[in-house]
PASEBA-1860 file (N, C-alpha, C; in nm, 3 decimals):
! residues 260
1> XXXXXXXX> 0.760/1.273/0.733/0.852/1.195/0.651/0.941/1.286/0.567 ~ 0.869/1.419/0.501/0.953/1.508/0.407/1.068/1.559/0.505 ~ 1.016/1.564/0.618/1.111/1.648/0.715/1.229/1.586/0.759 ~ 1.179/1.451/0.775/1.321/1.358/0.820/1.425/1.323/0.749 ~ 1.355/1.301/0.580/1.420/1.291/0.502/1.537/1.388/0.463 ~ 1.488/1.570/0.486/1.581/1.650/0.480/1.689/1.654/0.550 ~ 1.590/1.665/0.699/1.710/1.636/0.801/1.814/1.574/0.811 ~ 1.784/1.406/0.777/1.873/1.300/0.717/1.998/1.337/0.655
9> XXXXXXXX> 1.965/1.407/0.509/2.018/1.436/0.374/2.161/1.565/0.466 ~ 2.079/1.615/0.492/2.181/1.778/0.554/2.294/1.714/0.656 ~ 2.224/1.583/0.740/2.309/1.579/0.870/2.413/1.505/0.797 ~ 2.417/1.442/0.685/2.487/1.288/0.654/2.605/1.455/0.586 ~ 2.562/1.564/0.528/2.655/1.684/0.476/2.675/1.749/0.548 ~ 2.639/1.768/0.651/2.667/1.895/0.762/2.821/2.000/0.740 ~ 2.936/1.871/0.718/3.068/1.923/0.785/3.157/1.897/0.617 ~ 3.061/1.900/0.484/3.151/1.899/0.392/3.221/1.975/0.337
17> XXXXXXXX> 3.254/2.082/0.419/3.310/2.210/0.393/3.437/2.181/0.424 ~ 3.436/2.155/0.557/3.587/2.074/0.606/3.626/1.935/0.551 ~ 3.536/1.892/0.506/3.601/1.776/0.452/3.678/1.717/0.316 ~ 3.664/1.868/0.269/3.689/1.906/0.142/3.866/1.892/0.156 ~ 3.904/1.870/0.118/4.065/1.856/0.034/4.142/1.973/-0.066 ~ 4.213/2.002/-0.065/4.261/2.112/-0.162/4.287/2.061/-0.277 ~ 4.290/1.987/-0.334/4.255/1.937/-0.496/4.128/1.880/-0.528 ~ 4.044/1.935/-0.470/3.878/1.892/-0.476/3.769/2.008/-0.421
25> XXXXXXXX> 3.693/1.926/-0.480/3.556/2.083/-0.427/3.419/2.028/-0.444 ~ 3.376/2.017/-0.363/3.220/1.953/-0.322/3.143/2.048/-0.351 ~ 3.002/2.054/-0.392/2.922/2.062/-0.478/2.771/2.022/-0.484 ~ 2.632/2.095/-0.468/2.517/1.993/-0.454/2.480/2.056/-0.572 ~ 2.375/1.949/-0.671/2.302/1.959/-0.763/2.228/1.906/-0.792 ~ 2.117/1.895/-0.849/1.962/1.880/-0.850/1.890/1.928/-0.956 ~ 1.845/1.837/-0.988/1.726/1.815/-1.150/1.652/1.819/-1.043 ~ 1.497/1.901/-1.140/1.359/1.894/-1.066/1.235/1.923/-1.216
33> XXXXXXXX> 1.220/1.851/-1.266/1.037/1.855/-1.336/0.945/1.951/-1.264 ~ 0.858/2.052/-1.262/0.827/2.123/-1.238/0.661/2.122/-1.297 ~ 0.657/2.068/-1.366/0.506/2.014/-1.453/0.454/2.140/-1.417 ~ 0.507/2.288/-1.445/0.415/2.422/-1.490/0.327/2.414/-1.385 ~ 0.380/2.387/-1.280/0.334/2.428/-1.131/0.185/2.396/-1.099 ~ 0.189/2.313/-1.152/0.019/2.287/-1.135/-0.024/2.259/-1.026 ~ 0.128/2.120/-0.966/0.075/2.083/-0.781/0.129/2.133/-0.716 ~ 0.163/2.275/-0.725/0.192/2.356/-0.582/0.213/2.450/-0.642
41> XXXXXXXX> 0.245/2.531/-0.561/0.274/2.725/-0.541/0.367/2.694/-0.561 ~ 0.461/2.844/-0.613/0.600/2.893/-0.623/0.645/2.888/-0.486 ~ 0.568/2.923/-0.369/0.641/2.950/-0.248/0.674/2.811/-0.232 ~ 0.588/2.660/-0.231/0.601/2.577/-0.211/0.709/2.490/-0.261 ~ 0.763/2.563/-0.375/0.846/2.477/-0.477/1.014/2.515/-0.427 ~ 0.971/2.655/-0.419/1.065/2.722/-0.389/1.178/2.669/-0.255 ~ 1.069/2.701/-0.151/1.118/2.642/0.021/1.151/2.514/-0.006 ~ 1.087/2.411/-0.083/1.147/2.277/-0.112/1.308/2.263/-0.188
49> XXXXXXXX> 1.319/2.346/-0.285/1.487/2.360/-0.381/1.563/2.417/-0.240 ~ 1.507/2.505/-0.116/1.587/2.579/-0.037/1.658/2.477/0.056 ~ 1.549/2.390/0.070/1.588/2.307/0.219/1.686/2.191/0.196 ~ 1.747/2.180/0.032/1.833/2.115/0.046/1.983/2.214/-0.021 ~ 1.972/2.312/-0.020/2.083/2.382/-0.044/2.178/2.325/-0.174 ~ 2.112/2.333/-0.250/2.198/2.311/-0.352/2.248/2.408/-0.445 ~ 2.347/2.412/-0.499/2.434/2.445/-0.576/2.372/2.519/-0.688 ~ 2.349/2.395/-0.778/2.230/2.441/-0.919/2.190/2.345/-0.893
57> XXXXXXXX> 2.077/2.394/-0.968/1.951/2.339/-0.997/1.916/2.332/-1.127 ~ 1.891/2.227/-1.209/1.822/2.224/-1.371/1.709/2.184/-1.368 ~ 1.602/2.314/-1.385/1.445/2.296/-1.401/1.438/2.276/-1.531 ~ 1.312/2.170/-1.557/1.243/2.165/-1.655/1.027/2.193/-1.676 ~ 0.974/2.169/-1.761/0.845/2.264/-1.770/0.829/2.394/-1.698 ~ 0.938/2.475/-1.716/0.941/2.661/-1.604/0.848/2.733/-1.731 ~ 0.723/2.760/-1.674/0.652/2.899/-1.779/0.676/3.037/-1.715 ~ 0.675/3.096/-1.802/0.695/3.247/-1.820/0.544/3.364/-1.870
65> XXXXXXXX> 0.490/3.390/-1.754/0.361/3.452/-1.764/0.278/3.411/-1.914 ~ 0.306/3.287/-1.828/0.124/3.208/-1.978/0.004/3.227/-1.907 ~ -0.081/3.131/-1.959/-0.228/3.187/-1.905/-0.298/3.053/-1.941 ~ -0.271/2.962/-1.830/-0.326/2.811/-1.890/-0.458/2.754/-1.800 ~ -0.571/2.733/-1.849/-0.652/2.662/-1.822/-0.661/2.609/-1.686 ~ -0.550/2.490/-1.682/-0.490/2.387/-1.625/-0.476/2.441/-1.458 ~ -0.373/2.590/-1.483/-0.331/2.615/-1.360/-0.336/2.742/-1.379 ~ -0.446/2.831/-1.302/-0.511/3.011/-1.308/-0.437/3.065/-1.207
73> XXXXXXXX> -0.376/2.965/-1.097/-0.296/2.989/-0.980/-0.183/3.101/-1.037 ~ -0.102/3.021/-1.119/-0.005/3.047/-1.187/0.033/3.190/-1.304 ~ -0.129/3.205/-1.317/-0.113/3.322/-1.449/0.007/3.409/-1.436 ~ 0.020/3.445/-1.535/0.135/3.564/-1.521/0.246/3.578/-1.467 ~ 0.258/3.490/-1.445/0.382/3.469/-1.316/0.538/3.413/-1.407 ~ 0.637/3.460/-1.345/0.736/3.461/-1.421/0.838/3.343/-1.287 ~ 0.806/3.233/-1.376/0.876/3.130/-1.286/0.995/3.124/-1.226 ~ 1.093/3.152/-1.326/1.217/3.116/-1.304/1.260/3.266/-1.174
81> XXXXXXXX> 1.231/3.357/-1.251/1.301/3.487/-1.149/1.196/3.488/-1.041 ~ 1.071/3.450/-1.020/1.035/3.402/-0.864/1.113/3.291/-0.815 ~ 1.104/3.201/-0.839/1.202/3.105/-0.784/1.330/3.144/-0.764 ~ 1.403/3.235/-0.841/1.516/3.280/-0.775/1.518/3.413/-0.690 ~ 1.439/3.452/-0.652/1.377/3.577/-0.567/1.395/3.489/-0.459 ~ 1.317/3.385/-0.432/1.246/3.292/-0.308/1.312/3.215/-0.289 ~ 1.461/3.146/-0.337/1.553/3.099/-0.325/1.690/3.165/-0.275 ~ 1.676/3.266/-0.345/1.816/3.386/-0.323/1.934/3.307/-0.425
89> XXXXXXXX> 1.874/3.266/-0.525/2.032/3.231/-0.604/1.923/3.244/-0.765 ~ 2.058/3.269/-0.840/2.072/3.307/-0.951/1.987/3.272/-1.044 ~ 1.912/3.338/-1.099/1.793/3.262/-1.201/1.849/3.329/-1.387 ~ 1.848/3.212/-1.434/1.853/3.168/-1.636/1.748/3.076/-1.640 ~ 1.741/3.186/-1.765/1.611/3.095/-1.858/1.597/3.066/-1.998 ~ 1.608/2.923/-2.005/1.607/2.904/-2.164/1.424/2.897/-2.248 ~ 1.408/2.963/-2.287/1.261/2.964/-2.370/1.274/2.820/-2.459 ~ 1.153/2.721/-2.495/1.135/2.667/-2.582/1.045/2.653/-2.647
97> XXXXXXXX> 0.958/2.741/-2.640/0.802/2.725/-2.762/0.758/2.865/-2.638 ~ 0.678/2.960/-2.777/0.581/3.021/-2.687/0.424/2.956/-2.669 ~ 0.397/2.972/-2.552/0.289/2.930/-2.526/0.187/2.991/-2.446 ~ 0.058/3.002/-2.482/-0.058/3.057/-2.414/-0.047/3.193/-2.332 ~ 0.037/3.239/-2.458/0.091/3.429/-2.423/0.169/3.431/-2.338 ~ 0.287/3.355/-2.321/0.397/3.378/-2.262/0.456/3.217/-2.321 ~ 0.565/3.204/-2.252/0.674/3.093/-2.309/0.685/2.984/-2.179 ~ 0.734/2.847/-2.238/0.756/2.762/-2.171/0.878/2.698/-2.211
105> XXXXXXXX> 0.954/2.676/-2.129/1.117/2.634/-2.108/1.156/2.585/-2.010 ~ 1.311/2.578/-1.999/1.384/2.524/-1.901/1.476/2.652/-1.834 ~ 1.528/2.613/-1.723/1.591/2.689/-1.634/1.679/2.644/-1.536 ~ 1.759/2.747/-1.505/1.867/2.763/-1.391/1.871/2.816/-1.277 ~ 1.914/2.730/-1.146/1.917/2.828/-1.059/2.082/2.819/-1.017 ~ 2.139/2.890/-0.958/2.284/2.920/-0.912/2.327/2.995/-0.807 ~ 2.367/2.922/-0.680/2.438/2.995/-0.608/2.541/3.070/-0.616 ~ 2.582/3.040/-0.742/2.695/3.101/-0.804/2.661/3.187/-0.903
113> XXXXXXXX> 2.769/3.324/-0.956/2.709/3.366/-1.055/2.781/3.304/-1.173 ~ 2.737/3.378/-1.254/2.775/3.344/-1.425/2.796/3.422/-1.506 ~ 2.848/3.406/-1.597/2.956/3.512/-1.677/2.899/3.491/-1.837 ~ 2.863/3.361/-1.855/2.838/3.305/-1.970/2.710/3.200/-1.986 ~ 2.566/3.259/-2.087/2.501/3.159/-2.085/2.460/3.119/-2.243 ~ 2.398/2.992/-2.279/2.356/3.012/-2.387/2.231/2.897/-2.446 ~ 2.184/2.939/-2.532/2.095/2.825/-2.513/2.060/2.728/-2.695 ~ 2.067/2.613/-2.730/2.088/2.577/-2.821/1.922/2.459/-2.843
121> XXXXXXXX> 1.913/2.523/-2.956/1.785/2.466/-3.012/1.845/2.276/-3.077 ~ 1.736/2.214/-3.027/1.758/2.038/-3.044/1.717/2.020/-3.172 ~ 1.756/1.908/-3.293/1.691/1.848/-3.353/1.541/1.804/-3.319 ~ 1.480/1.842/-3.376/1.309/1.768/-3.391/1.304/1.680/-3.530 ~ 1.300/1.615/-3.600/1.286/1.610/-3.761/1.135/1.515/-3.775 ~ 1.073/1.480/-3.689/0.919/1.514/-3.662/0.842/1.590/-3.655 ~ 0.932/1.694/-3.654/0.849/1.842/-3.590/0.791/1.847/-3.482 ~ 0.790/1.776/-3.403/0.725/1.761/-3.300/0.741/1.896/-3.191
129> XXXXXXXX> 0.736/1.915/-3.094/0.770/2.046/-3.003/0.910/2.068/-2.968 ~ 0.935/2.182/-3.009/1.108/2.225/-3.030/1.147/2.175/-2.846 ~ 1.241/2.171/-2.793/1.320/2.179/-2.721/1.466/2.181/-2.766 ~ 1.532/2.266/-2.595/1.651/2.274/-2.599/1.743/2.266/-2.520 ~ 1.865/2.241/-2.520/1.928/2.270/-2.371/2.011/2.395/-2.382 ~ 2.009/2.417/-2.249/2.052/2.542/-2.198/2.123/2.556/-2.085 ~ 2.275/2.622/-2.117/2.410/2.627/-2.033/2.438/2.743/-1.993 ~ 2.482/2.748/-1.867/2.591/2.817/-1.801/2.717/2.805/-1.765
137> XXXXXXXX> 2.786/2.908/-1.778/2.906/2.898/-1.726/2.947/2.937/-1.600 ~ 2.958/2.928/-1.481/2.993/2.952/-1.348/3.130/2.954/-1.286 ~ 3.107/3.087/-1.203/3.222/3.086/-1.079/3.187/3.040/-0.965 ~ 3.272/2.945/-0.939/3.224/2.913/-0.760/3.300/2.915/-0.676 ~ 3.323/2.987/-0.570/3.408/3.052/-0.493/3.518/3.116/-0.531 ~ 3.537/3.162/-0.671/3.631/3.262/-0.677/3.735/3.164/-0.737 ~ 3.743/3.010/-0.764/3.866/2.884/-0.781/3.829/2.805/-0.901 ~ 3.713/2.790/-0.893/3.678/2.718/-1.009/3.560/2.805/-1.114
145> XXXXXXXX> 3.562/2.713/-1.250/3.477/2.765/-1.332/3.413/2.640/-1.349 ~ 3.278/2.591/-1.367/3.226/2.490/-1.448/3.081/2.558/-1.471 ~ 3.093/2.435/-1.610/2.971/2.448/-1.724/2.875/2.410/-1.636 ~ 2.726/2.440/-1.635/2.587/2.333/-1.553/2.516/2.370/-1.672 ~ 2.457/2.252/-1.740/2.353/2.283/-1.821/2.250/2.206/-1.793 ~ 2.119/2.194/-1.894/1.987/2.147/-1.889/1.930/2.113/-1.975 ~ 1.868/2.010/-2.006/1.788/1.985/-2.133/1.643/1.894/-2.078 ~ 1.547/1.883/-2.181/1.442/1.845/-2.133/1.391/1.750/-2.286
153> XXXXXXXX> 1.438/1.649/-2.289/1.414/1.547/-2.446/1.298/1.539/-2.437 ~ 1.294/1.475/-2.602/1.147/1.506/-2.650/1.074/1.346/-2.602 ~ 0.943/1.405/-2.602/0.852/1.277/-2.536/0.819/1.177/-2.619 ~ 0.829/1.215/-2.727/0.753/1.100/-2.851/0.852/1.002/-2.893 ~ 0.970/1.023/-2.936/1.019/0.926/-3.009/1.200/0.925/-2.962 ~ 1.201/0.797/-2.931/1.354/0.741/-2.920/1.447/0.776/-3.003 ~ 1.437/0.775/-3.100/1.557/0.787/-3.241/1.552/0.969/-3.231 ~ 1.464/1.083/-3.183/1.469/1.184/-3.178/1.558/1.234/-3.063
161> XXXXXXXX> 1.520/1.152/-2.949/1.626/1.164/-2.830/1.733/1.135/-2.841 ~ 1.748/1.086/-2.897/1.894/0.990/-2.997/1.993/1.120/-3.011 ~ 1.908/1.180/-3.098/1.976/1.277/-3.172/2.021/1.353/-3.091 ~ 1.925/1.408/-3.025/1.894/1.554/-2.920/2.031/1.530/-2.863 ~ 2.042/1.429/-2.774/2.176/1.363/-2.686/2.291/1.389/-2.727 ~ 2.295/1.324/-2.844/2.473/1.321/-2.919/2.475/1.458/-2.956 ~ 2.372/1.542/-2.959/2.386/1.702/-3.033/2.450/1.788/-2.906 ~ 2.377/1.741/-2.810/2.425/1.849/-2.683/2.572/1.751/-2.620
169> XXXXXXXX> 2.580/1.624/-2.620/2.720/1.600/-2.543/2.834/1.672/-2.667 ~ 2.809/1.639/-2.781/2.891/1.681/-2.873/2.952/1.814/-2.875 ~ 2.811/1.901/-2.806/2.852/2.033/-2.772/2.935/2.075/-2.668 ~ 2.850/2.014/-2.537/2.941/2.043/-2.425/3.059/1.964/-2.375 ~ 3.058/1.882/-2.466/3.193/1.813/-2.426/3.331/1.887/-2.537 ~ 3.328/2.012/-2.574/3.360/2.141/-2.633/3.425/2.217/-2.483 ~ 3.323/2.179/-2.388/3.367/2.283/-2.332/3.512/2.272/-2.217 ~ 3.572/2.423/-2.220/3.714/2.412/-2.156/3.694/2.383/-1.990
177> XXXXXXXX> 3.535/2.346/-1.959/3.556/2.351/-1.855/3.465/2.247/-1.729 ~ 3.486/2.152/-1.674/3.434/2.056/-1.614/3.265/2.081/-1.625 ~ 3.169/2.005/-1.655/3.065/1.988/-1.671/2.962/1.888/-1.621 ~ 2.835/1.934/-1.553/2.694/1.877/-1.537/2.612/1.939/-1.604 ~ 2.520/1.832/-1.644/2.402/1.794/-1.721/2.278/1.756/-1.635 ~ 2.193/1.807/-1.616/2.070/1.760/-1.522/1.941/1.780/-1.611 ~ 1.871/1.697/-1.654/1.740/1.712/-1.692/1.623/1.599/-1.678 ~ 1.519/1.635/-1.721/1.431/1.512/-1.783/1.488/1.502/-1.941
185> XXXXXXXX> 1.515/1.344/-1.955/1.552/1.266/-2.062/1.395/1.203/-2.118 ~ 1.314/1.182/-2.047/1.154/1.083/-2.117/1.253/0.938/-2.164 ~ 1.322/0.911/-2.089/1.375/0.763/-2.150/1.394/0.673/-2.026 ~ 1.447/0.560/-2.030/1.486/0.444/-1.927/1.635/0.420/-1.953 ~ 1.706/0.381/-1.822/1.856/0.350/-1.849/1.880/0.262/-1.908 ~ 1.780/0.203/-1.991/1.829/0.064/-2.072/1.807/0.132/-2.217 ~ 1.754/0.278/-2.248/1.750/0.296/-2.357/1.845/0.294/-2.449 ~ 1.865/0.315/-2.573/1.973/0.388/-2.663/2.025/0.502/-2.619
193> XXXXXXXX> 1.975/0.599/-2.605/1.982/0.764/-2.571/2.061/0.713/-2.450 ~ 2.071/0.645/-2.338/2.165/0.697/-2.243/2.249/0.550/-2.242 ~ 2.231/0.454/-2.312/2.357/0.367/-2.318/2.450/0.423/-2.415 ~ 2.408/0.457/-2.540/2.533/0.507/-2.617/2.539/0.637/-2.651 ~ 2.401/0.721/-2.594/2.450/0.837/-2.634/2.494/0.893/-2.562 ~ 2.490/0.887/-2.438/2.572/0.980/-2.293/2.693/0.879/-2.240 ~ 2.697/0.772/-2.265/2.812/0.657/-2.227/2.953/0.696/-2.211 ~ 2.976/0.813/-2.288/3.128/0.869/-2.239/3.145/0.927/-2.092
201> XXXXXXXX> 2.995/0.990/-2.037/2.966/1.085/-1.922/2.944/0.973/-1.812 ~ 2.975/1.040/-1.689/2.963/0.957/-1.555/2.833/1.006/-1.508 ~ 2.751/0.879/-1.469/2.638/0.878/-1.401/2.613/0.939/-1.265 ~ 2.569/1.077/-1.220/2.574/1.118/-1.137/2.421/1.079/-1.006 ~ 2.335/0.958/-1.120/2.261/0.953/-1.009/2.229/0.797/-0.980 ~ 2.133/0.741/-0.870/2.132/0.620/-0.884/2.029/0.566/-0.946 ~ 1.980/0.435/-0.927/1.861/0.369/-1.007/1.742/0.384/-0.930 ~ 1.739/0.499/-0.886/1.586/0.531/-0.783/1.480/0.549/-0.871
209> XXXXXXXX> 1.392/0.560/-0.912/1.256/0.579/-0.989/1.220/0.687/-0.974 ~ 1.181/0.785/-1.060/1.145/0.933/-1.074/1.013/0.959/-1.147 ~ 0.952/0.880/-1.151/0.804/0.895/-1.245/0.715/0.785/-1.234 ~ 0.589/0.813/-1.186/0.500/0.934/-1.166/0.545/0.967/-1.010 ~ 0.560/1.080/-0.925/0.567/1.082/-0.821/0.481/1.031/-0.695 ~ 0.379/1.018/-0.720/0.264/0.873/-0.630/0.339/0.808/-0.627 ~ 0.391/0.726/-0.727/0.365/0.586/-0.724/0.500/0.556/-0.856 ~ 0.627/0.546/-0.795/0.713/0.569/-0.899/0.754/0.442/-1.017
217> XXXXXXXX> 0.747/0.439/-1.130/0.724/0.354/-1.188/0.848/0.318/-1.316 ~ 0.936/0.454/-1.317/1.049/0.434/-1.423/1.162/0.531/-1.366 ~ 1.249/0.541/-1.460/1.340/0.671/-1.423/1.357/0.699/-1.540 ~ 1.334/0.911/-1.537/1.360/0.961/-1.666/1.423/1.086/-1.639 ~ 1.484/1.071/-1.496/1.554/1.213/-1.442/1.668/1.149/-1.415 ~ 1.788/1.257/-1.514/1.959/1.225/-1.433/2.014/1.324/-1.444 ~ 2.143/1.331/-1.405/2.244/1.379/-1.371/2.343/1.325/-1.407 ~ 2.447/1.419/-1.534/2.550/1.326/-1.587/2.665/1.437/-1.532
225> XXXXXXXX> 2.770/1.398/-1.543/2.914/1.459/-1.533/3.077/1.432/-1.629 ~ 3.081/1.579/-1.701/3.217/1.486/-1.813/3.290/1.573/-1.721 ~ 3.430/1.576/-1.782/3.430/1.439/-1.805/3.440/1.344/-1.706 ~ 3.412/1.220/-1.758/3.392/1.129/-1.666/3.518/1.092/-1.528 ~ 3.608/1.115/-1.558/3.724/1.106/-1.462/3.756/1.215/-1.336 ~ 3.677/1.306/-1.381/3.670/1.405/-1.269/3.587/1.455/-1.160 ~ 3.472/1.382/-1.187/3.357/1.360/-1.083/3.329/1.241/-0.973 ~ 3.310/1.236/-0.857/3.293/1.136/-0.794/3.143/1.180/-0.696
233> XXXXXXXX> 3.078/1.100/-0.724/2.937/1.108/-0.666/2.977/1.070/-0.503 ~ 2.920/1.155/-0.398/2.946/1.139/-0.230/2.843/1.080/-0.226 ~ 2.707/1.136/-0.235/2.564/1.014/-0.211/2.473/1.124/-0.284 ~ 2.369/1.046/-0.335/2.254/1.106/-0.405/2.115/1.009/-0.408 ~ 2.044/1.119/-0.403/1.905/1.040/-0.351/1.784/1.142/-0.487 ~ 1.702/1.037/-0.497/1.561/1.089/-0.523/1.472/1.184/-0.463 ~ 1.410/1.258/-0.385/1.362/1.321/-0.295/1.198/1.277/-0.320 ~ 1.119/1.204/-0.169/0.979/1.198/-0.192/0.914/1.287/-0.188
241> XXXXXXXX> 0.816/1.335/-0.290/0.767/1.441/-0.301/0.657/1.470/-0.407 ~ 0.543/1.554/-0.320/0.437/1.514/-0.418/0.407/1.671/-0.500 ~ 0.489/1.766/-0.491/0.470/1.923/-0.577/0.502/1.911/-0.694 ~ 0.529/1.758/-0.765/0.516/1.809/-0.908/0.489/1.618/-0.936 ~ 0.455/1.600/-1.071/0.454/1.494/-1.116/0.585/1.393/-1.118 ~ 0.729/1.481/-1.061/0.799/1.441/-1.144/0.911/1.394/-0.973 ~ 1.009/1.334/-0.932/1.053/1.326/-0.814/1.226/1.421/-0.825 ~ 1.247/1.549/-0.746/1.336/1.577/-0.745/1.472/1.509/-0.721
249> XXXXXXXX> 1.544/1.510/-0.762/1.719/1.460/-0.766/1.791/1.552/-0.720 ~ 1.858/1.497/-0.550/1.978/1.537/-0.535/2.081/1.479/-0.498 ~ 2.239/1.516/-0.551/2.334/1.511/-0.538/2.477/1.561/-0.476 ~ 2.530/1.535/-0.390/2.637/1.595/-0.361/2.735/1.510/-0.448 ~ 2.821/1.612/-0.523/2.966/1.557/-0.583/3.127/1.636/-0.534 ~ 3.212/1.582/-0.598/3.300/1.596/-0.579/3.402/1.646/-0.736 ~ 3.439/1.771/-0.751/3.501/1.809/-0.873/3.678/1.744/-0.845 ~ 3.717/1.635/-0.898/3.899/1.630/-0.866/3.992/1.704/-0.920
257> XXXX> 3.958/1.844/-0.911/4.103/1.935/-0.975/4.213/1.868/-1.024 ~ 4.313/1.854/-1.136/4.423/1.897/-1.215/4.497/1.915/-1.102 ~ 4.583/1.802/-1.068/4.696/1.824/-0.999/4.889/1.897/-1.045 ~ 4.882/2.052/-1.020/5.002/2.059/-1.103/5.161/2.023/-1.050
END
């Protein structure tokens, strides 16, 4: 079934290279939860981000040589730059709390490189566990520049996600240069946090269910795009899949260049 599904996904893209237009530029991208690798290997995670060729990628739970109980598989291991070893594209890493002698954060992968990254600490005013999101700036093919960032909201409380939201669109919608957003949000599309706090941004994914991966029961994984007038979603799917708790998201889009 994983296999057909890829197959599917690649054949329906095969020829979007040519189908591309000269005031446009196609594009795959993909949110993935990673739940600190507990249900699978790096190799496993890895060959899975490969087989759909995407663009970037915005990981969330990526540890950085901790030492957890949970998963001994994992010790020491430096997530993000294996995954981009075993991928062959570009690995950033945003830290958000150290943990169990090494750090746990979010991350980037990029077929493209980058010139510019940075990473911005969220409101907590619970105190609850810091998070943050974390941007790049990218060249892709030598024509365009765009922003890809990542964030991973906090689990406990709505009015905190609230915040987190309007703090980072506020930011990157700053930026001079077309932008995606891919993370875990911990919310539902009927929340506050993504009716009014992302509501300026275009929805880059559909109403597929992303949590728990068994047995999917909500959606708390998206993909946004500002501004909103310049993105057009080609097709995007959920991916079934049981290597993390969480169900990967992918997307092919479409950037509409500034006609001069």
């Amino acid at each position: 079934m994983k296999k057909y599904i890829i197959v599917l996904f690649l054949a329906l893209t095969a020829n979007w290279v040519c189908a591309q237009k000269q005031d446009t530029l196609r594009i795959r991208v993909m949110t993935y939860n990673l739940r600190f690798g507990e249900l699978a290997s790096l190799e496993q995670i890895a060959e899975h981000i490969k087989a759909f060729q995407p663009d970037f990628v915005a990981l969330q739970e990526v540890d950085s040589k901790t030492f957890r109980e949970r998963t001994p598989q994992q010790n020491g291991k430096d997530f993000i730059t294996e995954l981009g070893y075993r991928t062959q594209m570009y690995p950033l890493y945003g830290k958000s709390i150290s943990y169990k002698g090494g750090y746990y954060g979010i991350g980037i992968l990029s077929r493209h490189p980058y010139f510019k990254s940075e990473k911005m600490m969220l409101p907590r005013p619970q105190e609850k566990e810091q998070r943050v999101m974390f941007q790049g700036t990218f060249e892709v093919n030598g024509k365009d520049t765009i922003t890809f960032a990542c964030t991973h909201l906090d689990y406990f409380s709505e009015d905190t996600r609230f915040l987190q939201i309007k703090k980072i669109t506020e930011t990157l919608q700053r930026s001079p240069y077309p932008v995606i957003l891919g993370g875990d949000f911990n919310t539902r599309p009927d929340s506050k946090t993504i009716r009014e706090g992302i509501s300026d941004w275009k929805l880059l994914t559909n109403d597929d269910l992303t949590f728990p991966s068994n047995k999917p029961s909500i959606k708390i994984d998206y993909l946004f795009g500002y501004p909103k007038d310049v993105w057009r979603v080609i097709r995007t799917q959920s991916i079934q899949s049981l290597l993390s708790d969480h169900l990967p998201i992918i997307t092919e889009v479409e950037l509409i260049r500034e006609t001069k």
